[in-house]
C-alpha angles and dihedrals in degrees: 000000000000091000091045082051096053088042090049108032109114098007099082125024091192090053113129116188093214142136146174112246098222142075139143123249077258114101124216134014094306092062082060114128126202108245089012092137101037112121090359124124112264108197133214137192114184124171139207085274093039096112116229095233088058092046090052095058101050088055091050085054093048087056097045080066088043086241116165108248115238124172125185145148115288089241095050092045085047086050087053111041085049088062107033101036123010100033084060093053089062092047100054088050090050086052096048091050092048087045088052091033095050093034088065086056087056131102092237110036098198095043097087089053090051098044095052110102136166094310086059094035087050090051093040098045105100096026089065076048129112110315099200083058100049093054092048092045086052088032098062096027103044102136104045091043090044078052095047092041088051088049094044082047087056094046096052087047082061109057090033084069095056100054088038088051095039099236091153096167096054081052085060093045093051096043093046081048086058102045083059098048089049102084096041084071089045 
């Protein structure tokens, strides 16, 4: 959001840097779902110029759509989405092309397409998504999502250490760790 506020600020006194956290892998108005936004985060971002009555408006909106109201700072929005949206993308498309890549090494080629199921489909999801979307997402946001791209690297090391060293029972400690912290991002 911190680039749409610097491109915004002074040119329009009604302006209201907001937006609903939820979609479908689907693009345009057609893509649009009855009941999408209700009890989903709806983010945002105002600033010292961003005029109450318009404020006030957009979070009418959000309620309207039965949205949950979230403000924040534009850096820390931009932190966050990084982490929790476009880095992903990113991720699921870096899965997709290891699961291709690695699938032509294979004996059987088109195994590993038949073989995929809803684990694969779940993690792939947003990655097969809209590619326009995913650019711009990494475009405007490029330093929070290089920073949540570098944590995510470190992460994977690190459990990549642990298969290639065997340590079977830290693997089971992180995963059971993560199986705790799941619920707490849904």
């Amino acid at each position: 959001k911190q680039p749409v506020l610097q491109r915004w600020q002074g040119l329009h006194d009604r302006f209201v840097a907001s937006h609903p956290m939820a979609g479908t892998a689907e693009a345009g108005v057609e893509a649009g779902l009855r009941g999408l936004f209700a009890g989903r985060p709806w983010v945002v971002t105002p600033d010292a110029g961003t005029a109450p009555g318009a404020l006030a408006m957009v979070q009418q909106l959000a309620g309207v759509v039965q949205a949950q109201w979230l403000s924040c700072t534009a850096p820390a929005h931009d932190q966050a989405v990084a982490l929790i949206s476009h880095m992903p993308v990113l991720v699921s498309a870096a899965l997709l092309e290891a699961a291709e890549h690695g699938g032509q090494a294979a004996a059987a080629a088109g195994l590993v397409r038949q073989l995929a199921s809803s684990g694969f489909a779940d993690t792939s999801r947003i990655g097969g998504g809209n590619p326009d979307l995913g650019a711009l997402m990494s475009r405007c946001n490029r330093e929070a999502v290089w920073q949540a791209l570098a944590r995510y690297r470190c992460q994977l090391e690190s459990l990549e250490e642990l298969v290639q060293d065997e340590q079977w029972g830290l693997l089971q400690t992180r995963l059971q760790h993560c199986q705790a912290i799941r619920p707490e991002f849904l």
